[in-house]
Structures are given as structure tokens and as C-alpha cells.
C-alpha positions, 0 to 999 in steps of 0.5 A: 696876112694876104688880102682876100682876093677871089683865085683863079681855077676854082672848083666848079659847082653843080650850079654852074654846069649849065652856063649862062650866056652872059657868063663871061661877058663883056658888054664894050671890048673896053672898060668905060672911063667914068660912069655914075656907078660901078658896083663890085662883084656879079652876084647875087647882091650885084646883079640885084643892086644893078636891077634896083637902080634902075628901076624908075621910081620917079616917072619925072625922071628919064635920065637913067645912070651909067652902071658898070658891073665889075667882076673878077671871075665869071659872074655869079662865080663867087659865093652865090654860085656856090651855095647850097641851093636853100631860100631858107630864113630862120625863123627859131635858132638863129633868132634866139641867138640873135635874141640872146646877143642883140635883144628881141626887138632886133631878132624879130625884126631879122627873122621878120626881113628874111621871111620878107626877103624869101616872099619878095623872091618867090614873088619876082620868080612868079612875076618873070617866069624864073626858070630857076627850079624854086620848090617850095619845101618844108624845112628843119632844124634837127637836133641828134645830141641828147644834151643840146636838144634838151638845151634848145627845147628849154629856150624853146619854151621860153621862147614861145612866151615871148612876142615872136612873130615868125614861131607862128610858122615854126613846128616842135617835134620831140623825142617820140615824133622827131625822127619819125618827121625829119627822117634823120636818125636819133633825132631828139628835137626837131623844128619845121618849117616853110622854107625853099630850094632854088638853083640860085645861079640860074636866079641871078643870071635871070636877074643880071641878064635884065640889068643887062638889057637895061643898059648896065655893062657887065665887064667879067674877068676884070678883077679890081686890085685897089679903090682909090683912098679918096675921091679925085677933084671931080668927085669920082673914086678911081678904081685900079683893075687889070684891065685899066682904071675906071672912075665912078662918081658911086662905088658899091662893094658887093664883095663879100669875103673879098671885101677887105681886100678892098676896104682893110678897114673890114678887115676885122669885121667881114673875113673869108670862110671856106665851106664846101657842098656836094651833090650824090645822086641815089642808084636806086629811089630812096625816100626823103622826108622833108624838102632840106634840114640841118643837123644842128651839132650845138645849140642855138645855131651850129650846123654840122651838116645840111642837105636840100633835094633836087627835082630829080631826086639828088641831093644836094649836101653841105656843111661836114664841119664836125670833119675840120672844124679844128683844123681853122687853117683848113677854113678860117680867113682862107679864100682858096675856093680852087682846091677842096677841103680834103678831110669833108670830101669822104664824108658826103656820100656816106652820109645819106647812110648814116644819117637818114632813116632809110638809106642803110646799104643804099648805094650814092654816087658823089657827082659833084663836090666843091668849095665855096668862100663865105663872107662871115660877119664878126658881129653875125649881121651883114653890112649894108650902108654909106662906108663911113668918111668914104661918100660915094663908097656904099657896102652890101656884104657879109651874109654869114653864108646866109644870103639868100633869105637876105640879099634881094630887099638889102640890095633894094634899100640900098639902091633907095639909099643912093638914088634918093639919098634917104637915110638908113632906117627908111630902107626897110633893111634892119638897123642892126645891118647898118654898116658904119665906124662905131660899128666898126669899132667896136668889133675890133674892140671886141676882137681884141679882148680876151676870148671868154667861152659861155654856153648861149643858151644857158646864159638866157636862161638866166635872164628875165625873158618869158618870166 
């Protein structure tokens, strides 16, 4: 099987129809020959990595390091660039999947980061004035499917009982209320809850250009092929790219989906995803309920279909699984981002219609549609962290398309980690996202064992939780 490797041509997004300047830059007409650090991939992990490093957190340090910023495309092209728009931590489904996979302490303190991750945003949009189009919005999970709305109400009530900080935000509508709140047709349970839209290209470039004035090269169109197995006599990793070698004293992959296609040791744990996201705009004014919501077609987390509004009264939708799901070849380990899943295309802009109360017989048009290539972690938690037996190799990959209530505090705590050399659990970034062998191990352990369907939430159920 091929290497993920980002392609060339790619489908463009709405998020990049008003570039940056700093798109396909480069800061030097050559590559740097040595730097202290070169971190992999302009995204959102890398421009926030980039901002982090330098941050002077010692005032007796007037030194700063040499950061070169690698990417294969132009920046925030990848998984970033082409997201839905949403700064949405999950505070009820996907912590009960957590809970149910890992045990409450863990789930807590996920759903805990990601409320901290989107505060830690809002905050730096308000501190350097932003122009990203932040929107603070109310947000749900809606269930439609009688079966699973019973099932995830059931984990509900068990959940309520449990020590939960994040359900303290967290709103149940039943049957009778459901659809009336979300606005989404037949809907059987829904959970709202604060959350935000954002234009997260707009975001990183604001982020990167800063990194940028502050020294960092930013060399764009300069995909790297290989990292050396080693470090060299000297202490630096060298880097194989089209463009020459460079060679760093610290590596950083903020690579996501592409990550084993630099590390094969990842192979099994972070593989690409194709999603694909659209943007339809109403001809005529049409009311929507709430801010963003997903449509859950499984419970405790499985998203059909998702959508966030726009200031200008578009939406922005993705997801259209139920369309292609079966057909893995069409998403699963397949990073072409330059052609589209065909089979989700027809079903954006009929969706509106059929799936909010309202929109019957309204007329959309579909201004945009693309692909994007998510980073899925086998184990469903990013890796962040010292690569193990590869010192000076550092990872901040593998957000589960769920980056953005994620990225900014892992990038932090790991630009502390390879500043002050401080181990993993005073990072602040959860101990379940620490990357390392035995991590890695037990993944492929877990990989090759036979495939055993259960149903999640009915086995919870079974245990002593809430009793």
C-alpha cells in the first residue's frame, strides 16, 4: 500500500477563497541548511507549535531557536484548511464513548481540555483582534432514530449520576421539545450546548504570519519525502525534501494523515480519512435554530451529517456518511483530497429540505463543495509527545477530524516538553494523548486481533457505573 503523501490539485475549499498573503510563501529563496527545529506541516498544529516556541518564557533567555516551517502545499492547505468550520468540544457523546473505552477519569479530563482548548482560542481571538469570524453558538447532538435515542438517553441518565464536570453545560431535550429546539426533522433526543463557528484558515494564518514576523522561515510548496533513520554525528536528523536537505537538531511532525508516510511505525495507529464538506446558500431567508448540530446516526458517537452557519446566512455542511460509508475504498486510508467523494455530492444541497423543519421547497444553491483528509487515531486520541527511540523526533498528530477544540494547548504543552525538556504529565495536555511504543503496540496488537461487534453503549450499561 502507498505512503499517505498530500497530492497535488486539490479541491479548494470555501475557507480558502480569500488567501493570505503568506499562502505560498517562502521566507529565504533557499532551504536553511541546519536549524535547531523544523516542524512538519502549516497547519493549525504547526503555525501553533511555531507561536509556542518562541514565546520567551525565561526573561534570562535572549537567545531564540532557528524554526523552519516545512510544508507540502500551500499553508493551512491540509486538514485545517478544509474542516467544517466548528470550535466544538464534546462535552456528552463522545465522553461517554470515551468513558466506556478508557474510564471516567480519562473521559473527564478530555471533555475538560476541549472546553479548555476552545476558551484558550476565544481568548487569543479577543487578545489579537482575530478577524476569523468567531461566533459563539449553541450546539447539538440530535438523534432522529427512534432505537438509538432510546439507547443514548438510557446512557444519559447513568451518565448525569456520575461525576461529570462538562454535563453541567449540557442540555436534554426529549421527544416532545427535540425538534422543536434543534429545528432537525423527527428529532427523538437532542443535547445542546455552547460551542463555535469559526473561519479556521483565516485563524492559522493570523497565527503563522506571527510566528513569521517573529523569525520563523516558512518554506511552502516543499514537501518532505523522507527523515533520516537516525540522527547524524553531530546531533541533527536530516530531512530529504524536493527541494534539498535540511537538517535540525528537533523534528516536529505536525503531519496528521500523512504522518506515516514519514514515520511507517504509525502506520497502524494514524491513517488518512477522506470527508468531504460543502457550503449552500438559501435563494430566499430561511430560519435555523441553532448556531451548528450533528445528526447522530449511532449511538454514543456516530455523525451522519453536520452543518454550521455563516454570518451570512449560508451553511456550511459536512459528513453525508450514510451515502458511502460501505463503500471504505471511497474513505478509508485514501488521501486523495483532489477529486470528491462522488456519491455525497447530490446529497448536500437536498439536505436542508429534508432534514430541518422549514426548509421544505426552499430553493439552495451548492457554492462550494470539497474534500478533506482527516488524521484518524486507531485508539481515537491524538498523539503528542517524544517519538519513542528517535530523540529529537516529537509527534502532535491525529485529531480524529476533531482538531480544533484539541490543537492550540497539545501544541503548547509540547513546545514546553522541547523547550524546558519537562516530561509528559506536566504538559497539561491529557495522559491518554501521550504518544509512545507501548502505545503503539498495543494498537497493532489490537489491530490484528479478530473484529468483535458489540454495541457500546449496551455494554455500559452492564457495568457498575451510576449504581
Amino acid at each position: 500500500m502507498a505512503r499517505p503523501y498530500p497530492v497535488p490539485n486539490a479541491t479548494i475549499p470555501y475557507w480558502r477563497t480569500e488567501l493570505h498573503e503568506l499562502d505560498s510563501h517562502r521566507s529565504t529563496p533557499e532551504l536553511p541548511q541546519k536549524q535547531d527545529i523544523v516542524i512538519i506541516g502549516a497547519g493549525f498544529a504547526g503555525a501553533a507549535l511555531a507561536k509556542y516556541l518562541l514565546e520567551d518564557d525565561s526573561p534570562s533567555s535572549s537567545v531564540k531557536p532557528s524554526i523552519t516551517i516545512l510544508e507540502a502545499r500551500e499553508a493551512c492547505s491540509g486538514a485545517t484548511g478544509r474542516n467544517g468550520g466548528h470550535l466544538r468540544p464534546d462535552l456528552f457523546v463522545s465522553l461517554a464513548a470515551r468513558m466506556q473505552e478508557a474510564g471516567l477519569k480519562a473521559a473527564n479530563s478530555v471533555a475538560l481540555f476541549e472546553v479548555a482548548n476552545e476558551k484558550a482560542v476565544a481568548a487569543l481571538v479577543a487578545e489579537e483582534n482575530i478577524a476569523c469570524d468567531l461566533q459563539q453558538v449553541t450546539t447539538a447532538d440530535t438523534f432522529v432514530d427512534q432505537a438509538e435515542a432510546a439507547k443514548i438517553k438510557k446512557l444519559w441518565d447513568v451518565m448525569v449520576r456520575l461525576d461529570c464536570p462538562t454535563l453541567k453545560e449540557v442540555m436534554y431535550h426529549g421527544p416532545e421539545d427535540a425538534e422543536r429546539v434543534t429545528g432537525v426533522k423527527d428529532a427523538k433526543v437532542a443535547f445542546t450546548y455552547p460551542a463555535h463557528t469559526v473561519w479556521p484558515y483565516k485563524l492559522v494564518m493570523h497565527i503563522l504570519a506571527g510566528a513569521v514576523r517573529a523569525g520563523v522561515n516558512l518554506q511552502t510548496h516543499t514537501p518532505v519525502y523522507e527523515v533520516s533513520g537516525a540522527p547524524d554525528g553531530e546531533g541533527y536528523w536530516a530531512l530529504s525534501t524536493s527541494r534539498g536537505v535540511v537538517r535540525a537538531k528537533k523534528v516536529v511532525l505536525a503531519t496528521n494523515a500523512y504522518t506515516s508516510g514519514l514515520l511507517p511505525e504509525y502506520d497502524d495507529a494514524i491513517y488518512p480519512a477522506r470527508g468531504t464538506v460543502c457550503r449552500v446558500v438559501p435563494k430566499t431567508q430561511a430560519e435555523v435554530k441553532l448556531g451548528s448540530c450533528a445528526v447522530e446516526i449511532q449511538s454514543p458517537a456516530s455523525v451522519d451529517c453536520y452543518y454550521g452557519t455563516r454570518p451570512d446566512g449560508s451553511l456550511v455542511i459536512g459528513g453525508a456518511k450514510t451515502t458511502f460509508n460501505d463503500r471504505r475504498n471511497l474513505w478509508y486510508r485514501n488521501y486523495d483530497d483532489s477529486t470528491l467523494i462522488e456519491p455525497a455530492v447530490p446529497y448536500f444541497p437536498a439536505w436542508p429540505g429534508k432534514a430541518l423543519a422549514g426548509w421544505e421547497g426552499k430553493e439552495v444553491q451548492m457554492d462550494r463543495v470539497w474534500t478533506g483528509i482527516m488524521g484518524y487515531s486507531a485508539d481515537e486520541a491524538p498523539h503528542v509527545g517524544p517519538v519513542s527511540s528517535k530523540p529529537g523526533l516529537y509527534i502532535c498528530a491525529g485529531f480524529n477530524g476533531h482538531g480544533m477544540p484539541n490543537v492550540l494547548l497539545c501544541a503548547k504543552g509540547l513546545a514546553k516538553m522541547i523547550k524546558e525538556g519537562c516530561p509528559f504529565s506536566q504538559t497539561g495536555v491529557p495522559a491518554c494523548y501521550e504518544t509512545g511504543a507501548e502505545r503503539l503496540r498495543k494498537i497493532s496488537k489490537r489491530n490484528a486481533a479478530p473484529a468483535i461487534n458489540r454495541a457500546r453503549a449496551d455494554i455500559f450499561l452492564k457495568h457498575s457505573y451510576g449504581s
